[in-house]
C-alpha positions as CSV (number, residue, x, y, z in Angstrom):
1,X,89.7,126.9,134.8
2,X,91.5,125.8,137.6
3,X,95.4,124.9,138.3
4,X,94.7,121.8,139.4
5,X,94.3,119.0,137.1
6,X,90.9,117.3,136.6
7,X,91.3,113.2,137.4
8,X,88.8,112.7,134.0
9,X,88.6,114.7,131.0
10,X,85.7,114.1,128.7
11,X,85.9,115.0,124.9
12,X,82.6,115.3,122.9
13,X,82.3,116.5,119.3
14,X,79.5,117.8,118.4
15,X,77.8,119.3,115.1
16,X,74.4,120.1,114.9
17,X,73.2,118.5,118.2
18,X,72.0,121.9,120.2
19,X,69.4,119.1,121.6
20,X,71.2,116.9,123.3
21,X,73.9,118.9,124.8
22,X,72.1,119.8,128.0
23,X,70.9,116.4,129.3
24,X,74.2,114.8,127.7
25,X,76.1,117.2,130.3
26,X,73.7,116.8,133.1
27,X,74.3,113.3,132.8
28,X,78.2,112.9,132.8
29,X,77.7,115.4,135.8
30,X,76.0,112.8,137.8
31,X,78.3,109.6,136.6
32,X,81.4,111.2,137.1
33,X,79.6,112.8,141.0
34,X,79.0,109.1,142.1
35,X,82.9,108.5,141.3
36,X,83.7,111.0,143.5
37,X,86.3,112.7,141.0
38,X,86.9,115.9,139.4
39,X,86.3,116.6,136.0
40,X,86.2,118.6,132.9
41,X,83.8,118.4,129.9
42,X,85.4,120.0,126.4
43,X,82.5,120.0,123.4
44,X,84.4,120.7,120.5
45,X,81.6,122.9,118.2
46,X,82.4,121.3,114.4
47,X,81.5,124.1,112.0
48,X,77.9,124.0,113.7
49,X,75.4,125.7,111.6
50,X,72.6,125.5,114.3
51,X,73.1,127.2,117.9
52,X,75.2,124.2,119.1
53,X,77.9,126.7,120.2
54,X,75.5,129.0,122.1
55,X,73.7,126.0,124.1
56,X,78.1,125.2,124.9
57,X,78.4,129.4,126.2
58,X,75.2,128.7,128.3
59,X,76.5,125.1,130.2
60,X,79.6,126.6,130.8
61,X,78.1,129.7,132.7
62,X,75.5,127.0,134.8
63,X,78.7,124.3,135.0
64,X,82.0,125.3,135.7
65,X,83.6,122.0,134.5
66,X,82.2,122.6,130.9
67,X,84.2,124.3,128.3
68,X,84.1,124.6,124.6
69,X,85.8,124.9,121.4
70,X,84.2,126.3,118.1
71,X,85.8,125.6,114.8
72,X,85.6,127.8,112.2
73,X,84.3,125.3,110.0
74,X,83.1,121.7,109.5
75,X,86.9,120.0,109.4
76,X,85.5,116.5,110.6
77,X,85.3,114.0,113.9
78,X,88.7,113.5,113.7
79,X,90.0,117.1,113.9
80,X,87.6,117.8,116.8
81,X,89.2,114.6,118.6
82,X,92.5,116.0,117.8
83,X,91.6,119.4,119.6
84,X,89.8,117.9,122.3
85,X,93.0,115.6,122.9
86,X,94.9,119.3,122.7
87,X,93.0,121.3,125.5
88,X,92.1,118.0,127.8
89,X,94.2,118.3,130.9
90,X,93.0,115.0,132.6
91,X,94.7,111.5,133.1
92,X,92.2,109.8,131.6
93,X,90.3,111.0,129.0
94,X,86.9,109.5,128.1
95,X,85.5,110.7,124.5
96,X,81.9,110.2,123.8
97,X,79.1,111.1,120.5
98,X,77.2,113.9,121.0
99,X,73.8,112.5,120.4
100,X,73.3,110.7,123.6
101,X,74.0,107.0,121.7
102,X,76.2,106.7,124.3
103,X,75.4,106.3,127.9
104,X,77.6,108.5,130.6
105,X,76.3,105.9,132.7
106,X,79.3,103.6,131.4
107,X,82.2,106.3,132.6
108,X,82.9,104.5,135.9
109,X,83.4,101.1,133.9
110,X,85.8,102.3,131.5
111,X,87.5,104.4,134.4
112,X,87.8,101.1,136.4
113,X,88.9,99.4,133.4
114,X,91.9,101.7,132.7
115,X,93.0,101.9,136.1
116,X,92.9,98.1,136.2
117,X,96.0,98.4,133.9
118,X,95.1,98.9,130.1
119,X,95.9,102.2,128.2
120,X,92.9,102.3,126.3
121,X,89.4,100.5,126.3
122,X,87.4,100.9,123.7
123,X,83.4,100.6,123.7
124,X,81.7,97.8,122.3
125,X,78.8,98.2,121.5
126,X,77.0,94.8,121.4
127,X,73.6,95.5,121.3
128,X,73.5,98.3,118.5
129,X,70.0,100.8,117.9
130,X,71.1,101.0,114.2
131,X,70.0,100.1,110.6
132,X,70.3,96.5,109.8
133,X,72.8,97.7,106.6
134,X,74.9,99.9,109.1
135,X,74.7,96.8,111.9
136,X,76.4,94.7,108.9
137,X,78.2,96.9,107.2
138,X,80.3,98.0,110.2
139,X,80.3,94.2,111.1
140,X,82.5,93.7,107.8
141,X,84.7,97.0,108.5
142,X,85.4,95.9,111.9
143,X,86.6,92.3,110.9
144,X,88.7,93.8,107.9
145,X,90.6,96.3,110.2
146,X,91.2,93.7,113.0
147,X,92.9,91.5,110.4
148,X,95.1,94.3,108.7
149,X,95.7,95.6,112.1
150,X,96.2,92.6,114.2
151,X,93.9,93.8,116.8
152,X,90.7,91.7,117.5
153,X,88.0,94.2,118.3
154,X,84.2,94.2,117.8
155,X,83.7,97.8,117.4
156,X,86.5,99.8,116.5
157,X,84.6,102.8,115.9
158,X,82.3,103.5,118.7
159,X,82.7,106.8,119.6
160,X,82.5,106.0,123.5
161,X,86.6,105.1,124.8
162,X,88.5,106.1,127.7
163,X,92.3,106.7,127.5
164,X,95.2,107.2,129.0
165,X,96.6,110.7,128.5
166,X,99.8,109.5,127.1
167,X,97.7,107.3,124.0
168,X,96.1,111.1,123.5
169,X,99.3,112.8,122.6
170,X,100.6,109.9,120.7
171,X,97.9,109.3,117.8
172,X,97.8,111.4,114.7
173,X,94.5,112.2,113.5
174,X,93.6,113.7,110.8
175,X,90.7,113.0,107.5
176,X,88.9,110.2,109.4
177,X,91.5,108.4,110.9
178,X,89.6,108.5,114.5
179,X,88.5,105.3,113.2
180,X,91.3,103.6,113.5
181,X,92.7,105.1,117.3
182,X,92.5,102.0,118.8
183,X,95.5,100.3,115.7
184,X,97.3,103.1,116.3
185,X,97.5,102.9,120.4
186,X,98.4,99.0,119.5
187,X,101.0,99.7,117.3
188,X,102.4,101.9,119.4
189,X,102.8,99.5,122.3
190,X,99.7,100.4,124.4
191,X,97.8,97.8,125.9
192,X,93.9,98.2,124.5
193,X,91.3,96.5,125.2
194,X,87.4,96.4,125.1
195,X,84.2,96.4,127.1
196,X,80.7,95.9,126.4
197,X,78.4,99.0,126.5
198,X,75.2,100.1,126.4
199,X,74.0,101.6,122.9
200,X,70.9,103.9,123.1
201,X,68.6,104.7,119.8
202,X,69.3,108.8,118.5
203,X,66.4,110.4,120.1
204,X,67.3,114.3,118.9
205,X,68.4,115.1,114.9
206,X,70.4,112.9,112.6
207,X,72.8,110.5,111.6
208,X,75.2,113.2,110.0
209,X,77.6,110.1,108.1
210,X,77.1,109.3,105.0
211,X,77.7,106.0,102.8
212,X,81.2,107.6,101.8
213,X,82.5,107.3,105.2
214,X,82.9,103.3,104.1
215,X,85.3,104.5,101.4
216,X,87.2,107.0,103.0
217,X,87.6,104.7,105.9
218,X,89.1,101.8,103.4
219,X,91.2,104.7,102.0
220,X,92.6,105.8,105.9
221,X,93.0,102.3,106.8
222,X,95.7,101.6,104.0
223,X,97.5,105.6,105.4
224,X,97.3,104.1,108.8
225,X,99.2,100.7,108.1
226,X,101.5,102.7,105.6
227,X,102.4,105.6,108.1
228,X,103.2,103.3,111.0
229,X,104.7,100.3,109.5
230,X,106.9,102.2,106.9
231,X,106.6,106.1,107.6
232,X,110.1,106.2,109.2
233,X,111.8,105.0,105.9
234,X,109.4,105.0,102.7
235,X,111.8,103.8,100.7
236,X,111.7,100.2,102.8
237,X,108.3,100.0,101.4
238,X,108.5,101.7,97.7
239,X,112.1,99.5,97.7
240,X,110.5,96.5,97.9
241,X,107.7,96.8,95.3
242,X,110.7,98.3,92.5
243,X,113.0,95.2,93.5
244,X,110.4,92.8,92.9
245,X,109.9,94.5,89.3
246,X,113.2,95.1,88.9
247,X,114.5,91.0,89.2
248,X,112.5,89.2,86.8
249,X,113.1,92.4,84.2
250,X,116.7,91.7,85.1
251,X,116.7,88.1,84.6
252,X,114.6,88.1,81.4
253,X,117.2,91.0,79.8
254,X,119.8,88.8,80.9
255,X,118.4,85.3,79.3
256,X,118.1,87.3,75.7
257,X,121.4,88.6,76.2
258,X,122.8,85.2,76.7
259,X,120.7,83.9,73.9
260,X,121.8,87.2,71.5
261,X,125.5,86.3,72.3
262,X,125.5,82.9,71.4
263,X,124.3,83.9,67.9
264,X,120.6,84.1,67.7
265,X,119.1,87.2,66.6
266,X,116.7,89.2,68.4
267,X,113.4,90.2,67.5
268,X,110.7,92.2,69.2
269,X,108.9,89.5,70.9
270,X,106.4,89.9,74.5
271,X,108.6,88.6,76.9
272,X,111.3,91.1,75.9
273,X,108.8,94.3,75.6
274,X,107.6,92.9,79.2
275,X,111.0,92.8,80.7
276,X,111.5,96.6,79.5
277,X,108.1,97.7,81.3
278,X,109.0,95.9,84.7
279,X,112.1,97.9,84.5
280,X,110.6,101.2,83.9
281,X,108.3,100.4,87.0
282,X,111.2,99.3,89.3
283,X,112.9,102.6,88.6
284,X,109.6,104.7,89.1
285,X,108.8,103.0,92.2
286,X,112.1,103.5,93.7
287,X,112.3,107.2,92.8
288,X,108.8,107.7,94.4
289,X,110.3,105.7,97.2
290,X,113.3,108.4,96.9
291,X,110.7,111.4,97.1
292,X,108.7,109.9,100.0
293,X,111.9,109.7,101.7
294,X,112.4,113.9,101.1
295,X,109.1,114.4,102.2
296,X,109.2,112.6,105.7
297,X,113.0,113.9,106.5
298,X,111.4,118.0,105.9
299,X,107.8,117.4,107.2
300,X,106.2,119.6,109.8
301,X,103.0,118.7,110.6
302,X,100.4,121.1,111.1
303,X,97.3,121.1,113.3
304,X,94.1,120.0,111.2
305,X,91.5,122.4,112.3
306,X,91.0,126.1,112.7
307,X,89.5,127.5,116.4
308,X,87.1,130.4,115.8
309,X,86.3,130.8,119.6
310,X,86.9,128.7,122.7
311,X,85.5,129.1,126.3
């Protein structure tokens, strides 16, 4: 590689897709050529079990702008991102799907659109070559995650986005929280915003997500809102839920008290066994609230992925 710094950076995961690879790189070649700017392509190899790696060794010897990454092992989109994001030396950094769904022809557009003073623009991918349940089902995640989030976009997951380098060394991803870059650039004071962009159908292999990915990414979504409204303090959160238990327990203890004290006598009834229970869960959420609290003051996060090889 050389010293100097690339103007684009382009990150592509890629597992099982041997296929593609070579007219996927000989077509960001000529996009990024008509810009006129230097580049570098990183194809982060996910635990390939195919010879997606050794098509990666043979682009790099005809291109010297292509490198790679192998991981040891499948560890997911999001780790690749994440090492992408690590060994990208560019300002901007477009990422892109390895199975030529997404056009390089749509570089300069996102490029422009960065440089026209947003941090990151996300694909949107208007005219989708999918399955009328995955054209609707991601229709229903996307509208969920732009009202948790409070960031109205059409396609938060399409794989083609262009960043600035500073929103790359910001996220934290991890599991499949790629998903939800975009909400955590916003939350983080970025500017984001979205452009339509051409969607082509999969000519080579296959769709390699499943139908879990729909619970795993309801599951991220609630980490994602958790860790960057309330990961600094825990106990803010946690706090709240125990206090809210906590009160009306309080307040019912205290009404049979009163009533105990002015001569009644008590007898195991509901409302008393129920006032006992919300105190038990004030005091357990709290004390979880404690131990979150321990665990974000001595945390050290590690990287997510294991390199075999890189190029």
């Amino acid at each position: 590689m050389s010293d100097t710094r690339p103007d684009i950076s382009v990150v592509v995961p890629a597992f099982n897709e041997y296929e593609s690879l070579p007219e996927l790189v000989e077509r960001i070649d000529t996009a990024v050529q008509g810009m006129n700017r230097t580049c570098e392509v990183w194809i982060i190899d996910d635990g390939s079990t195919d010879s997606t790696f050794e098509v990666v060794e043979q682009l790099s010897q005809k291109y010297n702008f292509v490198h790679g990454i192998s991981f040891a092992r499948n560890f997911g989109k999001a780790a690749a991102l994440a090492a992408g994001f690590d060994a990208a030396s560019g300002e901007i950094v477009i990422t892109m799907d390895a199975d030529l769904q997404d056009d390089p022809a749509e570089i300069p557009a996102l490029v422009a659109k960065i440089e026209s003073g947003y941090d990151l623009v996300s694909g949107w991918k208007k005219d989708r070559k999918d399955s009328f349940i995955k054209n609707n089902t991601s229709k229903i995640f996307n509208f969920v995650t732009s009202k948790a989030v409070g960031l109205r976009l059409h396609d938060f997951n399409c794989g083609l986005k262009a960043y600035r380098r500073a929103v790359t060394q910001s996220v934290r991803l991890y599991g499949e929280m790629h998903r939800y870059i975009p909400a955590q650039a916003h939350r983080n004071g970025f500017r984001v915003t979205e452009i339509p962009v051409k969607h082509c159908a999969r000519i080579h292999g296959e769709t390699k997500y499943g139908s879990n990915r729909f619970v795993n990414g309801l599951l991220d979504l609630m980490t994602m809102l958790f860790l960057s409204s309330r990961g600094t303090s825990p106990l803010h959160m946690f706090g709240r839920i125990g206090v809210a238990f906590f009160v009306p327990g309080m307040l019912i203890n205290l009404y049979f008290l009163l009533y105990w004290m002015t001569g009644h006598g008590l007898h195991i009834r509901p409302l008393l066994l129920l006032a006992e229970v919300f105190i038990l869960m004030a005091v357990q959420f709290i004390s979880l609230g404690l131990l979150a609290e321990l665990v974000v003051a001595g945390r050290n996060p590690e990287r997510e992925y294991l390199v075999r090889k890189q190029i």
